[in-house]
N, CA and C atoms as a LAMMPS dump frame, in Angstrom:
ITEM: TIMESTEP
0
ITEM: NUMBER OF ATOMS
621
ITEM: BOX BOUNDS ff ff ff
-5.0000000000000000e+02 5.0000000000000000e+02
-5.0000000000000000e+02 5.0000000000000000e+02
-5.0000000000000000e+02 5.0000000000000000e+02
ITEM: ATOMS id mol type element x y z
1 1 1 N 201.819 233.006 -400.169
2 1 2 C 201.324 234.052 -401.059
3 1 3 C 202.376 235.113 -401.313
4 2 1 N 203.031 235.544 -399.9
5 2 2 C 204.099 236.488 -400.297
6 2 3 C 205.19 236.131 -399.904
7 3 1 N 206.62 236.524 -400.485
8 3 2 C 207.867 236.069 -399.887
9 3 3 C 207.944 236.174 -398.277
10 4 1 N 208.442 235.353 -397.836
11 4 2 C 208.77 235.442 -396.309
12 4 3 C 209.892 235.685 -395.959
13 5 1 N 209.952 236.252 -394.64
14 5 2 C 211.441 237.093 -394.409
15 5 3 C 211.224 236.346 -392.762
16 6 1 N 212.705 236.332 -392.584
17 6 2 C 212.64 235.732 -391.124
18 6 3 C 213.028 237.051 -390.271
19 7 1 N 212.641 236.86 -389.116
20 7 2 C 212.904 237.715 -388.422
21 7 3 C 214.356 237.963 -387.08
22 8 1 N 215.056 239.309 -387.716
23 8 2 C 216.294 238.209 -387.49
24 8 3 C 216.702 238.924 -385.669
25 9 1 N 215.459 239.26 -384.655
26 9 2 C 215.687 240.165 -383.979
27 9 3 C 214.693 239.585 -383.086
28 10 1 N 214.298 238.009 -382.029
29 10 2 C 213.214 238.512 -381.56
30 10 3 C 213.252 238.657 -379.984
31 11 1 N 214.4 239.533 -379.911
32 11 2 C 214.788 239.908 -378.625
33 11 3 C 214.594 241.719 -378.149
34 12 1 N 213.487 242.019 -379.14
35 12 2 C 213.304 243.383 -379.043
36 12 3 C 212.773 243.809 -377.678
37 13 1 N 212.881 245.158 -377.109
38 13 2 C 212.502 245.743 -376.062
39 13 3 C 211.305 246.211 -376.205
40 14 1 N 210.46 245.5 -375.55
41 14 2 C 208.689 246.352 -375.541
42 14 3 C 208.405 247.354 -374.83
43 15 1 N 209.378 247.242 -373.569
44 15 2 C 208.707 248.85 -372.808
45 15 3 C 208.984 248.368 -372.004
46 16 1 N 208.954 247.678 -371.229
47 16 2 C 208.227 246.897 -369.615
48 16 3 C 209.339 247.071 -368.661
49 17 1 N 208.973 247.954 -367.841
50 17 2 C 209.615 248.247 -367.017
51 17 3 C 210.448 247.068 -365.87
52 18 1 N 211.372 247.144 -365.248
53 18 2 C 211.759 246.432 -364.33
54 18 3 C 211.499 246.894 -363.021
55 19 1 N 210.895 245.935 -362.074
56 19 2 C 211.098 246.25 -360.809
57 19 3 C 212.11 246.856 -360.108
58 20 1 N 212.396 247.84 -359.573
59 20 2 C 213.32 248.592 -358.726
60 20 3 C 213.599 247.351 -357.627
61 21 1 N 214.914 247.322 -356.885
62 21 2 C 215.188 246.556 -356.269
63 21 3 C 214.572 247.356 -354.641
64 22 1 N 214.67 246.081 -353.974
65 22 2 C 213.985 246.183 -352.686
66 22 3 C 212.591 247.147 -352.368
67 23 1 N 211.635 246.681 -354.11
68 23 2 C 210.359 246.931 -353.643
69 23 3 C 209.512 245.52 -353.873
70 24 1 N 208.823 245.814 -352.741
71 24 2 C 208.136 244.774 -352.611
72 24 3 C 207.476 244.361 -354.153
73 25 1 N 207.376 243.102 -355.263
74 25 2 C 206.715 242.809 -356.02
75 25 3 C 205.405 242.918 -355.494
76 26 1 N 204.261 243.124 -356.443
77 26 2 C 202.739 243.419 -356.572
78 26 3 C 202.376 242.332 -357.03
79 27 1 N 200.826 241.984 -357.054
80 27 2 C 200.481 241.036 -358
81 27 3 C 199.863 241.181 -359.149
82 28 1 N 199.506 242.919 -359.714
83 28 2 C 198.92 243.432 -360.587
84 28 3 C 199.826 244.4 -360.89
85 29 1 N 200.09 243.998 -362.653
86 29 2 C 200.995 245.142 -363.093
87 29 3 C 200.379 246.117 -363.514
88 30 1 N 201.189 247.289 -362.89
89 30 2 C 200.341 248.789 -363.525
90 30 3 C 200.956 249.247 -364.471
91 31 1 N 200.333 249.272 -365.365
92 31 2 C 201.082 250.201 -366.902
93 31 3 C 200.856 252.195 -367.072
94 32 1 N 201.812 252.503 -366.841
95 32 2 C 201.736 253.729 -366.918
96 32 3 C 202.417 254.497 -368.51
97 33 1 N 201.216 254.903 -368.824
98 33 2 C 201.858 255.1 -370.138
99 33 3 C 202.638 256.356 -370.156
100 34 1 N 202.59 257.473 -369.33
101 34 2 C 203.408 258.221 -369.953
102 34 3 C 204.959 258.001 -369.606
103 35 1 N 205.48 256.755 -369.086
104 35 2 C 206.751 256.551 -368.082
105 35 3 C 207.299 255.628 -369.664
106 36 1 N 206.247 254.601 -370.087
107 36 2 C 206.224 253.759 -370.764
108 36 3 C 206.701 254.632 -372.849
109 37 1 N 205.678 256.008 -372.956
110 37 2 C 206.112 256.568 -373.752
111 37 3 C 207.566 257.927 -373.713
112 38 1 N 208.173 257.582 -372.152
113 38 2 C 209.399 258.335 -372.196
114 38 3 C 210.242 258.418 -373.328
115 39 1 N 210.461 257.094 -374.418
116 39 2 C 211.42 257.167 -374.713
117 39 3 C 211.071 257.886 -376.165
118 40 1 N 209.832 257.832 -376.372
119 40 2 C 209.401 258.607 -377.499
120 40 3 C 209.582 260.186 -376.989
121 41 1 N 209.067 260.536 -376.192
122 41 2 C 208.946 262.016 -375.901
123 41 3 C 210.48 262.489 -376.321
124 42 1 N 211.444 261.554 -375.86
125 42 2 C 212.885 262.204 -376.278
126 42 3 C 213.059 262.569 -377.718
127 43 1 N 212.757 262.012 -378.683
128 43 2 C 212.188 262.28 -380.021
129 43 3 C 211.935 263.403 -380.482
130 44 1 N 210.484 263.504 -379.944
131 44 2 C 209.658 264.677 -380.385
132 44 3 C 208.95 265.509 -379.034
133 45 1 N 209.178 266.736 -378.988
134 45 2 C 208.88 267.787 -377.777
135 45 3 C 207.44 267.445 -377.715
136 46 1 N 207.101 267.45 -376.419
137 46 2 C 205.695 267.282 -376.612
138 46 3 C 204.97 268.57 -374.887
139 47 1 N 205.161 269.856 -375.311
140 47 2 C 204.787 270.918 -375.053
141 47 3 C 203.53 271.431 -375.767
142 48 1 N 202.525 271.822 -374.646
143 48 2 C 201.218 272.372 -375.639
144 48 3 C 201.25 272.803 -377.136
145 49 1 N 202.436 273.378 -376.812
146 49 2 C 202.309 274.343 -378.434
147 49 3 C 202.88 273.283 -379.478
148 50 1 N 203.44 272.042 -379.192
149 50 2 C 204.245 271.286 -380.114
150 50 3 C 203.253 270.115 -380.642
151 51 1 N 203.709 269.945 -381.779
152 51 2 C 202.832 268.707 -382.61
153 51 3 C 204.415 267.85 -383.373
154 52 1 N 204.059 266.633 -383.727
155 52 2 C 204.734 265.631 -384.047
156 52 3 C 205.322 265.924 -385.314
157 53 1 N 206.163 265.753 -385.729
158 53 2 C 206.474 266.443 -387.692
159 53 3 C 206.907 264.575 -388.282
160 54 1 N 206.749 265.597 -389.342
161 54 2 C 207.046 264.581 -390.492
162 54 3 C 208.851 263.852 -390.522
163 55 1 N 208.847 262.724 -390.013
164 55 2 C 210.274 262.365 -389.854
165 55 3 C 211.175 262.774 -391.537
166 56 1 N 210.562 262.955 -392.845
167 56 2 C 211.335 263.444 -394.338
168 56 3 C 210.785 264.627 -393.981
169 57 1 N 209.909 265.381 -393.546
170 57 2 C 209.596 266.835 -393.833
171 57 3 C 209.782 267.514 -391.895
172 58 1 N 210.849 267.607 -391.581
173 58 2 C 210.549 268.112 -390.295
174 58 3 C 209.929 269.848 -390.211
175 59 1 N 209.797 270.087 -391.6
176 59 2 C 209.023 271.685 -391.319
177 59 3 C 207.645 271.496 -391.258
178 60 1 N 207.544 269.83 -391.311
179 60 2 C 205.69 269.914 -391.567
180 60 3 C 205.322 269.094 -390.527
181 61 1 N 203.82 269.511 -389.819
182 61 2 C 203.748 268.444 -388.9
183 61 3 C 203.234 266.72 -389.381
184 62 1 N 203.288 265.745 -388.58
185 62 2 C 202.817 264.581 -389.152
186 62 3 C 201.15 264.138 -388.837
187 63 1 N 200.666 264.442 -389.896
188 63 2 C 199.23 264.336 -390.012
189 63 3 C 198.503 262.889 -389.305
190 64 1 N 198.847 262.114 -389.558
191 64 2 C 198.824 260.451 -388.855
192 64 3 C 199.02 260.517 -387.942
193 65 1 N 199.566 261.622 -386.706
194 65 2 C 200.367 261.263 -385.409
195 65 3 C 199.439 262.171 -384.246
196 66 1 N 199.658 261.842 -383.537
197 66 2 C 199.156 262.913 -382.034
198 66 3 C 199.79 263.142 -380.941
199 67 1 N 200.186 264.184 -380.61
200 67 2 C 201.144 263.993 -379.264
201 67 3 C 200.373 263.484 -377.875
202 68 1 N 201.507 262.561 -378.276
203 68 2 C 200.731 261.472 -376.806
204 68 3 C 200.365 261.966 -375.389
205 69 1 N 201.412 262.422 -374.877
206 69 2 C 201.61 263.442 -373.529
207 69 3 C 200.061 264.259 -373.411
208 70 1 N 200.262 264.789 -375.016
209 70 2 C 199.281 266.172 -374.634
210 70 3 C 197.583 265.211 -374.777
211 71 1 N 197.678 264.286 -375.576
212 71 2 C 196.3 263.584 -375.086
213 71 3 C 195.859 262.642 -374.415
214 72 1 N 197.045 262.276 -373.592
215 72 2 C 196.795 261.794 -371.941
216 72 3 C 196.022 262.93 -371.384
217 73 1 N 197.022 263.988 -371.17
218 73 2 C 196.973 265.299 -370.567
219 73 3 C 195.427 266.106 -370.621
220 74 1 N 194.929 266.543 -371.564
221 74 2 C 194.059 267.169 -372.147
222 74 3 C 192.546 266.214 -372.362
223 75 1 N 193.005 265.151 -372.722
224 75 2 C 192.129 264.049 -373.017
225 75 3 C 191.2 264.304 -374.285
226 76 1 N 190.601 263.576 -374.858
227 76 2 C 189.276 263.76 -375.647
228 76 3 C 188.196 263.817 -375.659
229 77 1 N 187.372 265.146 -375.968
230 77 2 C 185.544 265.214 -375.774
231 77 3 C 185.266 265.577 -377.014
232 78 1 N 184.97 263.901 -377.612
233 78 2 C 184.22 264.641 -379.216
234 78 3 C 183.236 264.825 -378.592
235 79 1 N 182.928 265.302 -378.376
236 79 2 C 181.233 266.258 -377.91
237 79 3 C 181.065 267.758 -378.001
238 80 1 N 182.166 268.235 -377.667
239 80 2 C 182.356 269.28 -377.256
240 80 3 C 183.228 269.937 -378.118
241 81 1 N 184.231 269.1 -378.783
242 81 2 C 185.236 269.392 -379.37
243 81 3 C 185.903 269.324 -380.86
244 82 1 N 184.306 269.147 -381.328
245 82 2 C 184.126 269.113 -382.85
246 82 3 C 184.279 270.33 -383.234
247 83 1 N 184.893 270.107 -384.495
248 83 2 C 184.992 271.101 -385.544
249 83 3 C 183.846 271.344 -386.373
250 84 1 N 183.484 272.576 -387.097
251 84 2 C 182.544 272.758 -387.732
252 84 3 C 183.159 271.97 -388.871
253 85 1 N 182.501 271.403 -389.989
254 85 2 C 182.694 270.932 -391.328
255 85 3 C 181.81 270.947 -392.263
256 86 1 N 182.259 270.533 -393.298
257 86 2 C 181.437 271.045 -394.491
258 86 3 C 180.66 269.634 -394.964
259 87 1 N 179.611 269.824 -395.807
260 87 2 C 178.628 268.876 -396.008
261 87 3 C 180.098 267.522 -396.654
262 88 1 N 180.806 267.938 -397.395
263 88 2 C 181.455 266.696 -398.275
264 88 3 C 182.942 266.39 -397.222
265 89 1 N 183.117 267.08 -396.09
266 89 2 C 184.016 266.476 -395.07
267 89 3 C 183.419 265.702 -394.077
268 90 1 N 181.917 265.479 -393.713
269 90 2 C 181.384 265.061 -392.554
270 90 3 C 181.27 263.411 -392.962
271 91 1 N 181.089 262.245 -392.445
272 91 2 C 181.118 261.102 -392.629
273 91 3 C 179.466 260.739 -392.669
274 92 1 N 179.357 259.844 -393.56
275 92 2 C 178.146 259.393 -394.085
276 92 3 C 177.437 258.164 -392.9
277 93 1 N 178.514 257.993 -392.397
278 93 2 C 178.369 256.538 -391.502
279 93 3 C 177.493 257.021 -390.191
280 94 1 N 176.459 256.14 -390.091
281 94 2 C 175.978 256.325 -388.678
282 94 3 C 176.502 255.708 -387.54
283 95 1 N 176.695 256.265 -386.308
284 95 2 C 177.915 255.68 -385.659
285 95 3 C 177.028 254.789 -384.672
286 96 1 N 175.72 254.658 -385.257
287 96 2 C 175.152 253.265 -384.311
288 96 3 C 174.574 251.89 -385.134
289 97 1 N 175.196 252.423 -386.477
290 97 2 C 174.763 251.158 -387.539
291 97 3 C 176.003 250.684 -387.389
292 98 1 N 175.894 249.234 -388.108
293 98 2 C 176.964 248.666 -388.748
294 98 3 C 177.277 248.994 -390.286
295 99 1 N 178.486 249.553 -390.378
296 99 2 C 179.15 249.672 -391.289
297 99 3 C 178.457 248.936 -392.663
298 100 1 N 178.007 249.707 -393.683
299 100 2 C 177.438 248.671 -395.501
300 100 3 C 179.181 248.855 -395.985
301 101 1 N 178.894 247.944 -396.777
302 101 2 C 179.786 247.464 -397.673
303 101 3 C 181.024 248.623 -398.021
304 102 1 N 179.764 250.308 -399.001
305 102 2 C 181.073 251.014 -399.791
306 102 3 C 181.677 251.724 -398.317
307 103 1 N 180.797 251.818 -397.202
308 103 2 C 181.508 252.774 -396.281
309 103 3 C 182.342 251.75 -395.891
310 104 1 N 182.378 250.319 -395.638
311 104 2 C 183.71 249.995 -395.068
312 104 3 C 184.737 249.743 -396.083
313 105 1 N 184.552 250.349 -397.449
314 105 2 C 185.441 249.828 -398.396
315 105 3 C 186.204 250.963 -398.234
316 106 1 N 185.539 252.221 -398.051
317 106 2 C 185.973 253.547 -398.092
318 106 3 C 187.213 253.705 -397.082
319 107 1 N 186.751 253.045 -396.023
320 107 2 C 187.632 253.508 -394.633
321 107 3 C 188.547 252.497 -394.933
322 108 1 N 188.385 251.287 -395.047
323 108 2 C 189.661 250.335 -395.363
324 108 3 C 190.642 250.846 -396.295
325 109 1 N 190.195 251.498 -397.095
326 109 2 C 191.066 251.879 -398.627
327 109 3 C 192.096 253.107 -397.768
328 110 1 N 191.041 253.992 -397.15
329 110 2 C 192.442 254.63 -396.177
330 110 3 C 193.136 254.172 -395.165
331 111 1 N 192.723 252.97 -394.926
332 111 2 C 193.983 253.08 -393.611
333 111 3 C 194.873 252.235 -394.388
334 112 1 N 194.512 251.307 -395.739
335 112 2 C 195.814 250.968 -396.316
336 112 3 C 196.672 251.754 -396.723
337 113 1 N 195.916 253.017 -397.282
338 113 2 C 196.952 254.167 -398.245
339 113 3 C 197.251 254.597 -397.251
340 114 1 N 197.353 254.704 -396.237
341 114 2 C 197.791 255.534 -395.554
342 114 3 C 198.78 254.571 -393.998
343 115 1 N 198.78 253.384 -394.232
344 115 2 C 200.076 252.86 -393.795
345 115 3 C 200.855 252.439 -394.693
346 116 1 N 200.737 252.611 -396.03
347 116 2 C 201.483 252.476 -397.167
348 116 3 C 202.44 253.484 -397.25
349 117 1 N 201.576 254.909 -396.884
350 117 2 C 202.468 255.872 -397.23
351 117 3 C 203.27 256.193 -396.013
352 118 1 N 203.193 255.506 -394.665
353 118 2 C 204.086 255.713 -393.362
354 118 3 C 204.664 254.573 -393.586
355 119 1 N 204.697 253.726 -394.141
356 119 2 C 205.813 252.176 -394.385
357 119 3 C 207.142 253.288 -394.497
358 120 1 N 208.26 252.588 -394.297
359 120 2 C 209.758 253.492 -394.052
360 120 3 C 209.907 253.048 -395.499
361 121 1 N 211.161 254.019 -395.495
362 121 2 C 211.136 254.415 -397.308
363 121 3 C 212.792 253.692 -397.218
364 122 1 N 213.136 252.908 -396.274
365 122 2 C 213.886 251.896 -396.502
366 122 3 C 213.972 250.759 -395.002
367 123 1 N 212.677 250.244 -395.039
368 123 2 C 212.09 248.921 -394.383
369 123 3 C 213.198 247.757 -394.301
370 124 1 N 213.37 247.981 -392.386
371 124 2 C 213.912 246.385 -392.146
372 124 3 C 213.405 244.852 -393.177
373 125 1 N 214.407 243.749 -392.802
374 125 2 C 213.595 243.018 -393.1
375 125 3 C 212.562 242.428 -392.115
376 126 1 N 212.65 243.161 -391.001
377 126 2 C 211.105 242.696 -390.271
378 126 3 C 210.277 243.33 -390.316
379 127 1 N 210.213 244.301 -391.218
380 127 2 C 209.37 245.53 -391.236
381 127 3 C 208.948 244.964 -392.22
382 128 1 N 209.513 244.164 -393.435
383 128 2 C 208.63 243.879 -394.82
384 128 3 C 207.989 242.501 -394.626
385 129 1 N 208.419 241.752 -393.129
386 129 2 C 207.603 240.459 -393.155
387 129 3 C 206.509 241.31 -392.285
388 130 1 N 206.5 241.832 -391.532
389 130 2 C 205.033 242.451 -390.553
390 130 3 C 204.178 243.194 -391.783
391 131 1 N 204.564 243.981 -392.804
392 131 2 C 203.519 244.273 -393.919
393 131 3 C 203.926 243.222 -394.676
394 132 1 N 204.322 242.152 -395.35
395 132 2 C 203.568 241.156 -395.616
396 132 3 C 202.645 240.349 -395.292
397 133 1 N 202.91 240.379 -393.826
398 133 2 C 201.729 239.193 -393.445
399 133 3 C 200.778 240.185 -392.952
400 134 1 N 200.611 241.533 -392.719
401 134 2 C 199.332 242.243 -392.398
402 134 3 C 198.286 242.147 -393.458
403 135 1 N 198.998 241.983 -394.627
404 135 2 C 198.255 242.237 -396.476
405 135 3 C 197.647 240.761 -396.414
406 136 1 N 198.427 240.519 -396.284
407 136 2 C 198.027 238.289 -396.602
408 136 3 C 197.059 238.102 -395.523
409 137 1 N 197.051 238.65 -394.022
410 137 2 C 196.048 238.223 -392.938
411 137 3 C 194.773 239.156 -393.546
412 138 1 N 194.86 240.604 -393.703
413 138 2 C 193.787 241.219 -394.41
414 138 3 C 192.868 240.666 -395.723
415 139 1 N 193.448 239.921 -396.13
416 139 2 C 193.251 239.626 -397.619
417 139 3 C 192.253 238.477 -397.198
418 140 1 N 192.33 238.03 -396.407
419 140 2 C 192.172 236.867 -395.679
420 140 3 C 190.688 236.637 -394.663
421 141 1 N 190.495 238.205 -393.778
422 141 2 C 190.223 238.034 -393.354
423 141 3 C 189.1 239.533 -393.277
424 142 1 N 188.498 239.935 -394.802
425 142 2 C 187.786 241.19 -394.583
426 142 3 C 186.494 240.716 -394.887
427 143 1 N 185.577 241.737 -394.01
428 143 2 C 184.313 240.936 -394.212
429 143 3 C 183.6 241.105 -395.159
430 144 1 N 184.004 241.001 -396.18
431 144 2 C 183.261 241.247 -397.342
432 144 3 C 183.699 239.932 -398.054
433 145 1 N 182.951 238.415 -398.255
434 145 2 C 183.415 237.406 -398.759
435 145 3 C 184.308 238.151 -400.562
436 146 1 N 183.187 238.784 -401.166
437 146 2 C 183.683 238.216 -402.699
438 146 3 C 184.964 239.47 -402.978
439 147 1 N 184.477 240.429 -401.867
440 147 2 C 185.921 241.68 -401.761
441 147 3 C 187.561 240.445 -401.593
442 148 1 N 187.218 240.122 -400.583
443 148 2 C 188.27 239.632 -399.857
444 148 3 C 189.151 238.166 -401.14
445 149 1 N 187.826 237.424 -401.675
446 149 2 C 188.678 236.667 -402.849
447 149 3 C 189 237.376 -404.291
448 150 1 N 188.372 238.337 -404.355
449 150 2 C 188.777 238.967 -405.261
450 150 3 C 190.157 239.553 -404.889
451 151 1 N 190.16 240.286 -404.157
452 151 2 C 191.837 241.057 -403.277
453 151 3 C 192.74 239.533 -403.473
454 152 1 N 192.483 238.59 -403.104
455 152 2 C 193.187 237.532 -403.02
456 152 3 C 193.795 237.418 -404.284
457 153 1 N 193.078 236.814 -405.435
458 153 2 C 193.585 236.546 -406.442
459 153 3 C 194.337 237.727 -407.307
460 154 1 N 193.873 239.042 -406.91
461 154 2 C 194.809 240.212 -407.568
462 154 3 C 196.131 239.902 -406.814
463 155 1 N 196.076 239.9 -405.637
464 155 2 C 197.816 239.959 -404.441
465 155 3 C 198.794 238.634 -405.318
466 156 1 N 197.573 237.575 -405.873
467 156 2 C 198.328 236.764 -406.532
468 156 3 C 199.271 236.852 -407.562
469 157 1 N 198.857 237.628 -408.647
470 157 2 C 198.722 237.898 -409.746
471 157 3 C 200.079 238.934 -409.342
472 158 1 N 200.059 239.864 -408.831
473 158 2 C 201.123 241.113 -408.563
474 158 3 C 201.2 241.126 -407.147
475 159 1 N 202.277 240.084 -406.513
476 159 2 C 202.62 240.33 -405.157
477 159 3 C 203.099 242.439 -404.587
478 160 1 N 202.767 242.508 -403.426
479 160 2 C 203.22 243.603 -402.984
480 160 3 C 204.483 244.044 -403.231
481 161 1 N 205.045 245.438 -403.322
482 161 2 C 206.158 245.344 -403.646
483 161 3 C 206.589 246.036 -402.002
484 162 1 N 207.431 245.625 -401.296
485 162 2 C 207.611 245.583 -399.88
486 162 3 C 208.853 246.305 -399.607
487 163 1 N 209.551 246.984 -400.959
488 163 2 C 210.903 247.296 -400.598
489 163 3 C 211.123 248.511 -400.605
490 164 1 N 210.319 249.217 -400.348
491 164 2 C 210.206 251.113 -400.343
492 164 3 C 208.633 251.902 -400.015
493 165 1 N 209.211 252.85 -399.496
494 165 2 C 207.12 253.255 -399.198
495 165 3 C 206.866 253.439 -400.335
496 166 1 N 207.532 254.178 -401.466
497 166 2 C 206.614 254.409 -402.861
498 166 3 C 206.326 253.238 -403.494
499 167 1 N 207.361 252.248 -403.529
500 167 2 C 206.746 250.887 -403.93
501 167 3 C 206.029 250.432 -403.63
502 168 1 N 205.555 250.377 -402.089
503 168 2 C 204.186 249.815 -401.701
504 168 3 C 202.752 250.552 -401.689
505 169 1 N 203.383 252.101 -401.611
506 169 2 C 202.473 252.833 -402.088
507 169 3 C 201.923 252.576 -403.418
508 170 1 N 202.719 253.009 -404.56
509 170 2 C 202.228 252.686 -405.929
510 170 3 C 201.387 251.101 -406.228
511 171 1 N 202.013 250.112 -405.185
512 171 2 C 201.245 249.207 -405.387
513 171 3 C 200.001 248.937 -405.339
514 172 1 N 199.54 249.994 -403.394
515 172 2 C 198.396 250.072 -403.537
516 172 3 C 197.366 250.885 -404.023
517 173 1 N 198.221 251.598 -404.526
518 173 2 C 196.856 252.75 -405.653
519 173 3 C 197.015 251.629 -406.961
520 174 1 N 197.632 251.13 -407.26
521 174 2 C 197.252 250.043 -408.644
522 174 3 C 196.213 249.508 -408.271
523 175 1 N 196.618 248.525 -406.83
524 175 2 C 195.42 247.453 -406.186
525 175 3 C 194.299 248.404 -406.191
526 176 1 N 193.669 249.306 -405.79
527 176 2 C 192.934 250.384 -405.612
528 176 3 C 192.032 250.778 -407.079
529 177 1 N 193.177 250.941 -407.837
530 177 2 C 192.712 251.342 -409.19
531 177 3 C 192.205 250.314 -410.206
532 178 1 N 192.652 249.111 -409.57
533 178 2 C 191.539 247.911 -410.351
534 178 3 C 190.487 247.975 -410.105
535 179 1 N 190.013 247.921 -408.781
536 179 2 C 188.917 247.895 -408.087
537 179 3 C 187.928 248.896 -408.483
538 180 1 N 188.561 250.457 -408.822
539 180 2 C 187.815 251.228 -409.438
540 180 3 C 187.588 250.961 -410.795
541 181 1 N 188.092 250.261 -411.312
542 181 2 C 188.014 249.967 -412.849
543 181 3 C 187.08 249.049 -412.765
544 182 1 N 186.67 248.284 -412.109
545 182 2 C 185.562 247.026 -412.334
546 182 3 C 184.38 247.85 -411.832
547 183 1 N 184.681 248.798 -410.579
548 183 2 C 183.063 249.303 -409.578
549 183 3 C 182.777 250.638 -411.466
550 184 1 N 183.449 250.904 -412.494
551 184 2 C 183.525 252.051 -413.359
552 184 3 C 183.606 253.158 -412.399
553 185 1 N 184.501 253.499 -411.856
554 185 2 C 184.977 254.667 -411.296
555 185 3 C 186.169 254.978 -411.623
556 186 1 N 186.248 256.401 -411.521
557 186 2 C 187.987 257.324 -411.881
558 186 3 C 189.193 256.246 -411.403
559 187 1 N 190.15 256.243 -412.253
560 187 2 C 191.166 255.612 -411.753
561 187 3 C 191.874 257.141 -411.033
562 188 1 N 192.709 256.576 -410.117
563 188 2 C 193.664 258.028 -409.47
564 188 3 C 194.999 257.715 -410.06
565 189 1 N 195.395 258.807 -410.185
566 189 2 C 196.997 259.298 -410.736
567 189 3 C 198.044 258.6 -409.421
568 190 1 N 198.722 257.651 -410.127
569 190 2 C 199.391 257.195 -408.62
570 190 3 C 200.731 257.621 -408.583
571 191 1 N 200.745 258.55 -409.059
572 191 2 C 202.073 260.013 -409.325
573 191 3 C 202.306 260.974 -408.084
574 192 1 N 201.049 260.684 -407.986
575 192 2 C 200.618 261.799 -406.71
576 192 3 C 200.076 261.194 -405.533
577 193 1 N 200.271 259.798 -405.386
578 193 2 C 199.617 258.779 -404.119
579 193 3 C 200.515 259.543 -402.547
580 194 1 N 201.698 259.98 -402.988
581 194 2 C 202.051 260.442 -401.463
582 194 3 C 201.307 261.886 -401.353
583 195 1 N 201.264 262.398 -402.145
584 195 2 C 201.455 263.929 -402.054
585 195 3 C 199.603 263.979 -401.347
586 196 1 N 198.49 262.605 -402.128
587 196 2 C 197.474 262.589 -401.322
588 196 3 C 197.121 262.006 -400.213
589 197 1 N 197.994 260.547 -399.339
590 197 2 C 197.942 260.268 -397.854
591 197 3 C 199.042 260.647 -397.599
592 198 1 N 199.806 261.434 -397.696
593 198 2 C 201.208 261.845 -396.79
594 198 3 C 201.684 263.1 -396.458
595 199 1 N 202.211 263.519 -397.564
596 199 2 C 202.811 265.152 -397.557
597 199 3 C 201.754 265.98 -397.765
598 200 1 N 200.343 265.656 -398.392
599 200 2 C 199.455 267.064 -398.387
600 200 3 C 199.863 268.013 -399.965
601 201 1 N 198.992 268.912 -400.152
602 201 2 C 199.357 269.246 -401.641
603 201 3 C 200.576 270.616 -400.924
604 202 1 N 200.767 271.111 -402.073
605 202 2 C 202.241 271.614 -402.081
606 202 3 C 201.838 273.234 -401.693
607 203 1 N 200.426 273.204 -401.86
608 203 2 C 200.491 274.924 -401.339
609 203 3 C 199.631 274.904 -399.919
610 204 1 N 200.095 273.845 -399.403
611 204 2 C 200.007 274.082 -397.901
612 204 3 C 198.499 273.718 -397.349
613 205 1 N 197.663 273.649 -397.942
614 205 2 C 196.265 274.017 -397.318
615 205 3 C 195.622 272.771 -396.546
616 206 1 N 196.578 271.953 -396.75
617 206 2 C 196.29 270.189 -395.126
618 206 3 C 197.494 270.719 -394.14
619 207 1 N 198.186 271.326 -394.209
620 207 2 C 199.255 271.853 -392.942
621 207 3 C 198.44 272.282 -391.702
């Protein structure tokens, strides 16, 4: 379905620590993540007061990201630790149903636009076979039968374009904007596809 790229690297480093010499081997490996995310922390400070930034915008933080350290550290209580929100920010979904159709179309549509718009804005070639075959396994495999052949035969028609984030971005607000064109809904301006999953509008008010 989509061009294939070989992968020309598959000797990459996952993390995994080595045994120190003259300790006794275990028979259960323990994964410790914050030893395991050392090499990220060198990156980006990860001090209470610090949040992750935007690798093109380092004055802005990165909205997609969480500092890891601090939510080992701190941990999470949505219970306790909700934000107030407004009737058209709160989610429609009941979190003891199963997902209908437009709410999982809704949430799918963002996490594509929005690894579209973190795709690197100049992608290995193993970076454009892992989002090729994520699109082709998705396409493949969403539970919505006539969603999923429909997506199919569009990916046909206009393969992904895999060679820049705006390219794959723009691709998928096209893919996006068919879909609204058949459901008769607004097409979106795909002029502005980063500025709405990525950078945030320009006078600050997602910062």
């Amino acid at each position: 379905m989509f061009k294939k790229y070989t992968d020309s690297d598959s000797s990459d480093d996952f993390g995994y620590q080595r045994r120190q010499r003259g300790r006794k081997p275990t028979n259960e490996s323990k994964f410790n993540p914050i030893n395991e995310h050392q090499e990220y922390s060198k990156v980006y400070s990860t001090d209470s007061k610090s949040t992750i930034v935007d690798e093109n915008h380092p004055d802005k933080p990165c909205k997609a990201c969480v500092d890891f350290k601090d939510w080992l550290r701190k941990g999470v209580d949505t219970q306790t630790e909700q934000k107030p929100q407004t009737v058209e920010q709160q989610i429609s979904i009941n979190s003891q149903c199963p997902l209908m159709r437009d709410d999982l179309g809704r949430a799918s549509w963002s996490l594509l636009h929005t690894m579209a718009a973190y795709y690197p804005m100049k992608p290995k070639e193993e970076e454009q076979q892992s989002m090729s075959e994520f699109i082709c396994s998705f396409s493949k495999l969403f539970p919505c039968p006539e969603c999923r052949t429909d997506f199919q035969e569009e990916i046909s028609k206009s393969p992904p374009d895999l060679s820049s984030r705006l390219g794959l971005s723009t691709w998928m607000c096209n893919q996006h904007n068919i879909v609204n064109k058949k459901l008769g809904k607004p097409e979106f301006d795909c002029r502005q596809v980063l500025e709405r999953w990525k950078d945030g509008p320009a006078d600050g008010r997602c910062d």
